[in-house]
Structure formats: C-alpha cells, structure tokens
C-alpha positions as CSV (number, residue, x, y, z in Angstrom):
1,X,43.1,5.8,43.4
2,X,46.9,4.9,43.3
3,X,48.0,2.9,46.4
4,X,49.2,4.7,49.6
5,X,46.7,7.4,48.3
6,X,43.8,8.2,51.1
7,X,40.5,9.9,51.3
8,X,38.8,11.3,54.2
9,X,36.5,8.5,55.4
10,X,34.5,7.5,58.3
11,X,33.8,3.8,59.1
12,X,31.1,3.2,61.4
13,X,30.1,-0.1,63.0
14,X,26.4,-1.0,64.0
15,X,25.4,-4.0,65.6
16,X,21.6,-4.8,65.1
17,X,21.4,-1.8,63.2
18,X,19.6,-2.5,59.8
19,X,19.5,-0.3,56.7
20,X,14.9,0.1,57.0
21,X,15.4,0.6,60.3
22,X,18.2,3.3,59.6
23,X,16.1,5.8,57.2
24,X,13.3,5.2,59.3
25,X,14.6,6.3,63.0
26,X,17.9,7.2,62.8
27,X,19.6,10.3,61.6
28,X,22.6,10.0,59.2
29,X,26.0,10.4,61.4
30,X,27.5,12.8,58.7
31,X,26.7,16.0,57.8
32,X,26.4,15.4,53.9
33,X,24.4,13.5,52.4
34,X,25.0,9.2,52.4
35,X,27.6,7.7,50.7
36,X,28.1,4.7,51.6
37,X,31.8,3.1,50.7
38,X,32.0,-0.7,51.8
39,X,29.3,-2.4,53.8
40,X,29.0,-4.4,56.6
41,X,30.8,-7.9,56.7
42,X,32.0,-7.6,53.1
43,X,34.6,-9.9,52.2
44,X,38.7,-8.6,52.5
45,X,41.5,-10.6,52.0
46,X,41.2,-13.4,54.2
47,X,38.4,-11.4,57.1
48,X,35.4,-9.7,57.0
49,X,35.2,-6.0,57.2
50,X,33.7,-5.3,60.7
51,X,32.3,-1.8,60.0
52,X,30.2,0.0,57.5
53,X,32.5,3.0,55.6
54,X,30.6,6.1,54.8
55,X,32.2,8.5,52.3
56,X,33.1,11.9,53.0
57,X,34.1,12.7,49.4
58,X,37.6,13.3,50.2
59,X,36.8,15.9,52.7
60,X,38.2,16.1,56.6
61,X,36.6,17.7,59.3
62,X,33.1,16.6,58.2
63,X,30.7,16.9,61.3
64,X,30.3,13.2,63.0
65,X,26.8,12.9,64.7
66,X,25.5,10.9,67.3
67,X,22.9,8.6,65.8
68,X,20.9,8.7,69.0
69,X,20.8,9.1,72.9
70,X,23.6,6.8,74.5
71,X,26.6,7.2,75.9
72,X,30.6,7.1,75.4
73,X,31.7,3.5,76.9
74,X,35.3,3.1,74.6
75,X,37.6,6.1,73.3
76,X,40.7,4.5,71.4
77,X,43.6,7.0,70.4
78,X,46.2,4.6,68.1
79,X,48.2,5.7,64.6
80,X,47.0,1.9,63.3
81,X,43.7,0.3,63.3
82,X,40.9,2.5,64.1
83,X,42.7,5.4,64.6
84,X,40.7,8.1,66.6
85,X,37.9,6.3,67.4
86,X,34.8,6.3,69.7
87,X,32.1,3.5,70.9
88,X,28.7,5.0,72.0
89,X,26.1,2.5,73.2
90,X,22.5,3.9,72.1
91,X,19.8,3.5,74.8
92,X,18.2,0.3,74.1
93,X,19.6,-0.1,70.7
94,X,23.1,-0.4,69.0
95,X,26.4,-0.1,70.0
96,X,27.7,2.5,67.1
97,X,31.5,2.9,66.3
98,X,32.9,6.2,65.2
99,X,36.3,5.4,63.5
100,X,39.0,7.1,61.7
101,X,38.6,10.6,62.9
102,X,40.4,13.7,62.4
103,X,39.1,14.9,66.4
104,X,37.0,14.7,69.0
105,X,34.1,17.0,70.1
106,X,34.2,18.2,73.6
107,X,34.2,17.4,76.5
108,X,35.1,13.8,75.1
109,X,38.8,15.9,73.6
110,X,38.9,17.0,77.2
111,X,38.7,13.4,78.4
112,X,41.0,11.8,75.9
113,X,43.7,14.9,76.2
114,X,43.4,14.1,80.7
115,X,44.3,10.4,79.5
116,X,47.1,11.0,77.6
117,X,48.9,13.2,79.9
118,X,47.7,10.7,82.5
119,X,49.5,7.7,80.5
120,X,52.8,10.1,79.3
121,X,51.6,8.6,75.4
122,X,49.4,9.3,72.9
123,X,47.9,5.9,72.6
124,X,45.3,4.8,74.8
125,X,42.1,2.3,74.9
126,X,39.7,2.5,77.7
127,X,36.0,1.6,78.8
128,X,33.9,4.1,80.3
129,X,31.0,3.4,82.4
130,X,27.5,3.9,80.6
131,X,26.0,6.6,81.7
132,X,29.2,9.0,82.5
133,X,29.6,11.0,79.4
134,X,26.3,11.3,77.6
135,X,25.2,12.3,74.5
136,X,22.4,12.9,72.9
137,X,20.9,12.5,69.3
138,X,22.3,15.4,66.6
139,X,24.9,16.0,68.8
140,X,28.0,16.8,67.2
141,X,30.6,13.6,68.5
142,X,33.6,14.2,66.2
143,X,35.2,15.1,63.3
144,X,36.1,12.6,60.1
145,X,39.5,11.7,59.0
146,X,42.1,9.8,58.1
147,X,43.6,8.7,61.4
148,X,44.6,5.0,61.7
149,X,45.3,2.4,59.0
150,X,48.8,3.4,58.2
151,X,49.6,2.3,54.3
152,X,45.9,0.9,53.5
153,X,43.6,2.5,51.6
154,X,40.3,4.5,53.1
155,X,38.1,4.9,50.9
C-alpha cells in the first residue's frame, strides 16, 4: 500500500487479555470475521505497539462491539493519536481500548457531542466514573475508522 494510503482499521488494546482466553469467553469486537493486522507489543521504530490492530478489510463503519459487561471510564476525541477512541473497563477482567473510529454509538455520541460544546472544541480526553455509562456484552459501542494517526499508515 503506497504511503499516506489508509485502510479502515480498528486497534484495540487488552491488558490481561490472552488470545485462549479470547476464543474461549469473549466475543470478537467486529462484526466480520478476525483479521488480525499487528499484535500486541510488536516492535515499531524505536517503541512497542501498545494495541492489537484488527482489520476491517478496508471497510468503515464496521460495527464495534463490546467484548463484555463493563463500563465507559475514557472517551478521547483528537485528529492524532488514537483518534475517536473509547476505554471500557470489563467487570473483573480487562480494560479494552476501542481506537480509531469513524463514531460513537449512543448515548456515548450524546456524551461526547455535551463535551464538546461544553469545551467550545472538538478535542477532548476525559475519565468517567465506573459504573455511569454501562454497557453490556454484544452491545454495539462504535463504528471503525480511520480517525487519528494523521500521515501514518493503518493497516
């Protein structure tokens, strides 16, 4: 793929969240089937990739699941980095991290929309308590993407 060329991806982060214990309790975030782009910690130019990168073959607006019952404690609105991106802690288990995505689901749009009119700008990065905007496994979170990462390559 020629450089400065993107495809619709999503990268998702999962701390303590192993690849057995994946197929055997966890539903896949996407709705198509897993392709999985870059793993975990892989090596990249001088740091470690923090996230796991599923594919979305190219395609945006991909349904983004919740992996489990938890709740929204980050939303993150920037043009670099993540992008569009949302932290939901899963009861008892991982923290997962939605990134890259084209929207949110609501009410969590609701909630991001009240902060940027709140904060005159559409960047923002704030902590929610656990436990005050739940989901709940299946759940439909977001959408994938291509937000953040201005001039690097998603694959």
């Amino acid at each position: 793929m020629g450089r400065g060329l993107r495809r619709a991806a999503m990268t998702i982060g999962l701390v303590g969240w192993g690849v057995a214990a994946a197929r055997a309790a966890t539903p896949w975030p996407l709705d198509l089937e897993p392709i999985l782009t870059s793993s975990f910690a892989e090596y990249r130019a001088g740091r470690l990739h923090a996230g796991m990168d599923l594919g979305t073959r190219g395609q945006v607006g991909i349904a983004c699941r919740a992996t489990g019952d938890g709740s929204v404690v980050r939303m993150r609105m920037s043009p670099f980095g993540y992008g569009k991106a949302l932290y939901i802690q899963m009861d008892g288990g991982p923290l997962v991290v939605y990134a890259h995505l084209s929207a949110f689901a609501a009410p969590i749009a609701a909630r991001a929309r009240a902060e940027q009119v709140k904060r005159r700008k559409y960047t923002f990065d704030i902590e929610l308590p656990a436990g005050e905007m739940r989901v709940q496994s299946g759940t439909v979170v977001a959408w994938s993407g291509q937000s953040g990462l201005r001039g690097r390559t998603v694959r």
